[in-house]
C-alpha positions in Angstrom: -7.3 8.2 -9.1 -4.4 7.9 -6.7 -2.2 10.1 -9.0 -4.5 12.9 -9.7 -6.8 13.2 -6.6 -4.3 14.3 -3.9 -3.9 17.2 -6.2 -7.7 18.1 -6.1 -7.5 17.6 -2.3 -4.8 20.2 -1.6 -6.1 22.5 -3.9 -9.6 22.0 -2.1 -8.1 22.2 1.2 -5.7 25.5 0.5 -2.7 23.7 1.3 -1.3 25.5 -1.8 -1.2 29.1 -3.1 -2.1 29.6 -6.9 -1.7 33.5 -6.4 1.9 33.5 -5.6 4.4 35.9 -7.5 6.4 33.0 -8.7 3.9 30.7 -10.0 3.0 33.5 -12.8 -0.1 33.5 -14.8 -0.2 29.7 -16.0 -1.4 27.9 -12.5 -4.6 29.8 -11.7 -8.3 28.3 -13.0 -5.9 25.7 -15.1 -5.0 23.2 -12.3 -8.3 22.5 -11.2 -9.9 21.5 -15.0 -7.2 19.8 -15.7 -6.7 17.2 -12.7 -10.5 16.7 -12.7 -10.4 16.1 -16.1 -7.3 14.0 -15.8 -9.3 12.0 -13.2 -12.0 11.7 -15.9 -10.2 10.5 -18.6 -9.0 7.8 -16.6 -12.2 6.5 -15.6 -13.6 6.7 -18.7 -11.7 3.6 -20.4 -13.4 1.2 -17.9 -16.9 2.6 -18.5 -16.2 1.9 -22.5 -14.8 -1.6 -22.0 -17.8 -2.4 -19.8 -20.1 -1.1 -22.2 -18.6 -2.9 -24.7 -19.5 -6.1 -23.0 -23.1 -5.3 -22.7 -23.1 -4.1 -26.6 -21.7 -6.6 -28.3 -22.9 -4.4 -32.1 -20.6 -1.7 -30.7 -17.4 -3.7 -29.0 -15.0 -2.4 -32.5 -15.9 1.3 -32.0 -16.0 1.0 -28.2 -12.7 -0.9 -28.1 -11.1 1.8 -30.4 -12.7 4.3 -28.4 -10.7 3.1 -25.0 -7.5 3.3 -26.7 -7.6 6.7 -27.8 -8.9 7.8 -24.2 -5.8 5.8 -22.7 -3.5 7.9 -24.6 -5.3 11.0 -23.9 -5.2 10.5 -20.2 -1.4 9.8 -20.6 -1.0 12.9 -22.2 -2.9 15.1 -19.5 -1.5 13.2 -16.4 2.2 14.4 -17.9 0.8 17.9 -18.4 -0.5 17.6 -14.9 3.0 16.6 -13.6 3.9 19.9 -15.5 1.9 21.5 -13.9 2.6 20.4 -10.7 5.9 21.6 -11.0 5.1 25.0 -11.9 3.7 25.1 -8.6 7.4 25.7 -7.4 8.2 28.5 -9.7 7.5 29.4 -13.5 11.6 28.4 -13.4 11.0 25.2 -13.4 9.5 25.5 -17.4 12.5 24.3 -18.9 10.9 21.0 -17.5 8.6 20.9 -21.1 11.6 18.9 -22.7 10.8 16.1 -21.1 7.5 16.1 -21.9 7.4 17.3 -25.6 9.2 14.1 -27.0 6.3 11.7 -26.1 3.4 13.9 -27.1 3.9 12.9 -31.2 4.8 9.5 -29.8 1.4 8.7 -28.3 0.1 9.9 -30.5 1.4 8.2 -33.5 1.2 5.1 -31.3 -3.0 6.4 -30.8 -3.4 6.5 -34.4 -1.9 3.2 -35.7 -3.4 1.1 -32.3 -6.8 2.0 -33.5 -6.5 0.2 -37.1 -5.8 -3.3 -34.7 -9.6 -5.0 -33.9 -9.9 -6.8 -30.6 -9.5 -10.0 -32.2 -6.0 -8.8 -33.5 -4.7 -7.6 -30.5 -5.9 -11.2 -28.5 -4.5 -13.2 -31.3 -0.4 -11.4 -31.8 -0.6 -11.3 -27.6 -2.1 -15.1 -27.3 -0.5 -16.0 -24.1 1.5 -13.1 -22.6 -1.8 -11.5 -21.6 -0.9 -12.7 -17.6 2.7 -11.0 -18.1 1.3 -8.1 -19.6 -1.4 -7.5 -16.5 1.4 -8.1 -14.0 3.2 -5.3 -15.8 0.5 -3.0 -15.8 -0.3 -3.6 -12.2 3.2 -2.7 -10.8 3.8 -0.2 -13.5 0.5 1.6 -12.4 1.2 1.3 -8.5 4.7 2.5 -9.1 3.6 5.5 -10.7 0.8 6.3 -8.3 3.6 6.2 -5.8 5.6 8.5 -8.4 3.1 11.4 -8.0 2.8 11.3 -4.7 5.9 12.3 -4.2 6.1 14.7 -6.5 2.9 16.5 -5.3 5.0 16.8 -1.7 8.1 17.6 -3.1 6.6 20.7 -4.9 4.2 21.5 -1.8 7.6 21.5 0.1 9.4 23.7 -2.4 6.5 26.0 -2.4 6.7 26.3 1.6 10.4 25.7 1.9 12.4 28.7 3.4 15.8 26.5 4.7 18.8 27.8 2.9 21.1 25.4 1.2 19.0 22.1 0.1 17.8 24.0 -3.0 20.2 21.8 -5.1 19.1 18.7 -3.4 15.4 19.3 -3.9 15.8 20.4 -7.3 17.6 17.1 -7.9 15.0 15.2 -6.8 12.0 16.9 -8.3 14.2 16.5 -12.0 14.9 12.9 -11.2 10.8 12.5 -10.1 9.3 14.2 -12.7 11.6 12.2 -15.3 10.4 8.8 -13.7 6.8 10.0 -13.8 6.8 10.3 -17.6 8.7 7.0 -17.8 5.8 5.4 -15.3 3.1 7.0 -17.5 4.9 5.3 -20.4 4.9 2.2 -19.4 1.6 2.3 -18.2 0.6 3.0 -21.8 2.9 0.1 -23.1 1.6 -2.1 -21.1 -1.9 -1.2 -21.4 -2.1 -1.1 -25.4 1.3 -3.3 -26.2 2.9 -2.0 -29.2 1.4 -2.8 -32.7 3.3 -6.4 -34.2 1.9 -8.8 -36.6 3.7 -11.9 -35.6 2.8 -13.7 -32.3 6.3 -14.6 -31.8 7.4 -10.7 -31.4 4.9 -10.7 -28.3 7.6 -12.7 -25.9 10.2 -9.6 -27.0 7.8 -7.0 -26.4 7.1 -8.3 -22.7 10.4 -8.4 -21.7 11.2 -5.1 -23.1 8.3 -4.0 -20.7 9.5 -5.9 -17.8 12.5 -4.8 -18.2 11.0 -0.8 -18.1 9.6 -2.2 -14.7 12.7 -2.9 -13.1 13.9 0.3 -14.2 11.2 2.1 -12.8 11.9 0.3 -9.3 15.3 1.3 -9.6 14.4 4.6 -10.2 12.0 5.3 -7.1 14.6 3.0 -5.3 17.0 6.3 -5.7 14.3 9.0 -5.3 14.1 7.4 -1.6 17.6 7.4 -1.4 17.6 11.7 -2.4 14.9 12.4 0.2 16.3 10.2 2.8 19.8 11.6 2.6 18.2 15.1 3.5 17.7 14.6 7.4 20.4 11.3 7.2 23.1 12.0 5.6 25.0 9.3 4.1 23.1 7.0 6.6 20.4 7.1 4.2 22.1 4.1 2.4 21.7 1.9 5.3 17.6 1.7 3.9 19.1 -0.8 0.9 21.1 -3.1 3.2 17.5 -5.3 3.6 17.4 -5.3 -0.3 21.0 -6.3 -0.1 20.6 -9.4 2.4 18.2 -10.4 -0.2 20.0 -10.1 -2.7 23.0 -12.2 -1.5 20.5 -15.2 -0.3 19.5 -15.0 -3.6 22.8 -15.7 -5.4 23.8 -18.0 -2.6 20.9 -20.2 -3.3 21.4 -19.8 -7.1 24.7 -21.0 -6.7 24.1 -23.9 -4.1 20.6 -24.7 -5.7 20.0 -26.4 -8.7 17.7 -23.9 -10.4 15.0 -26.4 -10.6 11.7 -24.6 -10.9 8.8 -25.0 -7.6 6.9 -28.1 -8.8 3.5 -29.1 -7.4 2.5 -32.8 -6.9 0.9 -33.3 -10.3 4.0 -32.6 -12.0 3.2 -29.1 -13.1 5.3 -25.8 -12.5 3.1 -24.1 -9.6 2.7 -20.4 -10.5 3.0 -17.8 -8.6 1.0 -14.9 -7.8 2.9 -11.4 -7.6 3.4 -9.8 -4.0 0.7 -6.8 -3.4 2.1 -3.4 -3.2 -0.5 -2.4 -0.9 1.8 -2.6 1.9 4.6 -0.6 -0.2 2.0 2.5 -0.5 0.8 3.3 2.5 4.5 2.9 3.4 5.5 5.3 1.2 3.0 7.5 2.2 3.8 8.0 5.9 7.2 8.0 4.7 6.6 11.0 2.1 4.3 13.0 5.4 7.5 12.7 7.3 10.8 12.9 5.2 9.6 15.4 3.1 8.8 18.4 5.5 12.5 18.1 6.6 13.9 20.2 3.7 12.1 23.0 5.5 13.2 21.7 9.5 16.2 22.4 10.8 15.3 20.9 14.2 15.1 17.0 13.3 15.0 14.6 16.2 16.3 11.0 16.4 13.1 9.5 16.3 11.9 11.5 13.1 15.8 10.0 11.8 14.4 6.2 12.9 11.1 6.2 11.1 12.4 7.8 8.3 15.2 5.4 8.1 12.8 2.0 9.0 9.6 3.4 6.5 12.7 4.0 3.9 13.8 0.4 3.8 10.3 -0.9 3.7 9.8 1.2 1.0 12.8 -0.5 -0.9 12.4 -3.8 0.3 8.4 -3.8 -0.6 9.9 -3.2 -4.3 12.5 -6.0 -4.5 9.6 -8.6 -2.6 7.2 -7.3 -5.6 10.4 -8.1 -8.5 11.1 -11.3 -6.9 7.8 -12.3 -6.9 7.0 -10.5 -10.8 8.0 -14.0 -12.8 5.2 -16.7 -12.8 7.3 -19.6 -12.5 10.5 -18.2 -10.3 13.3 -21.0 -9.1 13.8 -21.9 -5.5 16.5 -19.3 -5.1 14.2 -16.6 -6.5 11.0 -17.7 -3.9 14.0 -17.5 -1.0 15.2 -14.1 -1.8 11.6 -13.2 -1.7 10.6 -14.3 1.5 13.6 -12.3 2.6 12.6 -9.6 1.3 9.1 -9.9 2.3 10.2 -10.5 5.8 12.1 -7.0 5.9 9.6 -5.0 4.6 7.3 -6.5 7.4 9.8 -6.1 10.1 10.9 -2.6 8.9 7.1 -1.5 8.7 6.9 -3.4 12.5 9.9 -1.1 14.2 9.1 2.2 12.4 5.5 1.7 14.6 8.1 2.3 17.7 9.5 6.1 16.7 5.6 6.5 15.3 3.9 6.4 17.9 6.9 8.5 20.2 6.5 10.9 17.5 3.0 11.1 18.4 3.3 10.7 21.9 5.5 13.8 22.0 3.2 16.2 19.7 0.4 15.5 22.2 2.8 16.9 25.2 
C-alpha cells in the first residue's frame, strides 16, 4: 500500500500532468488501473490466506491461489515503476531491460511454486521460518521506501526546469528504479522461498536472501548519497560518518570481546528482536519532501543544507541499527554497534527538528 498509493494520491490531487508532450500516448487512462490494481493484487493474498484458515476443505487451492497472486503483484508493481518513469519522458523506455528479464523468471518460479502443498513448503523450511519473516519485513519496508523516492524523483523531473543536474537525476532515477526491481525480488524470495527438496538447502537459501538484504541497504544507502550530494556537494558524505562510528565500535569490540553470544540467566541464547523501521520511513519521507525539490532550486539555504544533511544520516544510520539488529542471536560487539547506531539515528532525527521548525518558522514570515 505504501508503494502504490502515493501514486493514486498525486494523480488524484493533479500534482502530475498525464497530457504532457513528452509523456506520449502510453501514460493516459493506464496509470490509474494499474496502481489501483497493483494495490489490489497486493491485498488480495491476505484475504486468501485468511480464508484459508476459515476453510480448511479449500487451504491447497487457496494456498496455491496466494502464490500466483504474489507473483502477479510483483509483476504489476515493476510495470508500475515503469510507468512511473515514463512520467519523465517516453525517453526513459529503454528502462524495459531491466524489467523484461524477471517477467519469465516469476513466472517460471509461479508455475513450479504451485506444485509444492503447504505441508511441503513448512516441512523443507522447518526452522528458518523466523529468518525468512525478518527478511520479508525489511525487504518490504526497504522497498516501500524505494518507491517513494522514485515517485519524487520523477514528479521532480517532470517539474524540473534547472539546467545542469540532468545527469545527476538521471543517475539516480537508473540506480532507483534498478533497486526497486531488486526490492520487488526479494520480496518475492522471501515470501515464496525458492523450490528445494532437502531441509538442509533451507539454511543456504536464507543467507542467500539476507545477503540480498544487505545489498538492498547498501543500495538506498547510495541513492541518499546521489540526492544529498545535489544541494551538498561532497558534504553529502558526512551523512555515513554515524554509520561509520558504528562501525568501528563494532570491530573494536569484536576484537577486544570475546565473541561470546548475549546469554540470559537460564543458560539460553536470548534472542533478539529486529529494530523497527518505522522511524527510518517517516525519516525518509521528510527527507525525500525536502532534498528532492532542490534539483529544481537554485536558492538553497543553510538550514534546508542542515536538515537535509541530519534526516540523511538518520536515514543511513536507521538502516545499519535495523542490520545490526537483523541476526537473532548477535554477539556483544554486534548489540554495541547497534545501540550506536540506534543512538544516531535518534540524535540525528532530534537536531534535524532545529532547521525544521526554522524552515517553518521562516515560510510563515
Amino acid at each position: 500500500m505504501v508503494m502504490v498509493c502515493p501514486v493514486l494520491l498525486a494523480v488524484t490531487l493533479e500534482k502530475v500532468s498525464l497530457t504532457s508532450s513528452e509523456n506520449g500516448c502510453i501514460l493516459p487512462g493506464s496509470i490509474t488501473p494499474l496502481a489501483a490494481l497493483t494495490l489490489e493484487a497486493g491485498l488480495l493474498p491476505f484475504l486468501l490466506l485468511c480464508l484459508s484458515k476459515l476453510l480448511a476443505q479449500g487451504l491447497a487451492d487457496l494456498f496455491r491461489a496466494s502464490k500466483v497472486v504474489v507473483h502477479l503483484c510483483a509483476l504489476l508493481l515493476m510495470a508500475l515503476a515503469y510507468v512511473i518513469l515514463l512520467l519523465i519522458s517516453n525517453k526513459n523506455i529503454y528502462y524495459i531491460a531491466v524489467l523484461l528479464p524477471l517477467v519469465p523468471l516469476f513466472l517460471w518460479r509461479c508455475f513450479w511454486s504451485m506444485r509444492n502443498s503447504y505441508d511441503h513448503d513448512e516441512t523443507v523450511y522447518e526452522g528458518c521460518n523466523e529468518k525468512l519473516e525478518r527478511s520479508l519485513d525489511f525487504s518490504t519496508s526497504v522497498t516501500s521506501l524505494l518507491f517513494l523516492g522514485l515517485e519524487g524523483l520523477a514528479l521532480e523531473g517532470q517539474n524540473s526546469t534547472l539546467q545542469g543536474l540532468e545527469r545527476l537525476l538521471t543517475i539516480s532515477l537508473g540506480a532507483t528504479i534498478v533497486t526497486c526491481v531488486l526490492g520487488v525480488f526479494v520480496v518475492v524470495v522471501s515470501t515464496v522461498p525458492p523450490m528445494i527438496t532437502d531441509n538442509a538447502d533451507s539454511k543456504k537459501i536464507c543467507s542467500v536472501i539476507e545477503a540480498l538484504n544487505v545489498v538492498l541497504a547498501v543500495t538506498i544507502a547510495g541513492i541518499v548519497l546521489l540526492i544529498t550530494s545535489v544541494p551538498l556537494g561532497e558534504a553529502a558524505w558526512l551523512a555515513f560518518v554515524p554509520m561509520l562510528i558504528s562501525f568501528v565500535v563494532w570491530m573494536y569490540k569484536a576484537l577486544a570481546d570475546d565473541g561470546v553470544l548475549q546469554v540470559q540467566a537460564g543458560g539460553e541464547v536470548e534472542e533478539f528482536r529486529p529494530a523497527s523501521l518505522e522511524l527510518t520511513k517517516i525519516t525518509f519521507t521528510g527527507f525525500l519532501a525536502v532534498s528532492v525539490p532542490t534539483f529544481s532550486s537554485s536558492s538553497v539555504t543553510n538550514y534546508t543544507h542542515g536538515f537535509i544533511l541530519l534526516t540523511a544520516a538518520a536515514v543511513v544510520s536507521g538502516l545499519g541499527w535495523r542490520l545490526l539488529t537483523h541476526r537473532m542471536a548477535p554477539s556483544r560487539a554486534l548489540v554495541t554497534a547497534a545501540s550506536v547506531a540506534s543512538f544516531s539515528a535518534h540524535l540525528c532525527v532530534a537536531a534535524a527538528v532545529i532547521p525544521f521548525a526554522t524552515m517553518a518558522a521562516n515560510a510563515l514570515k
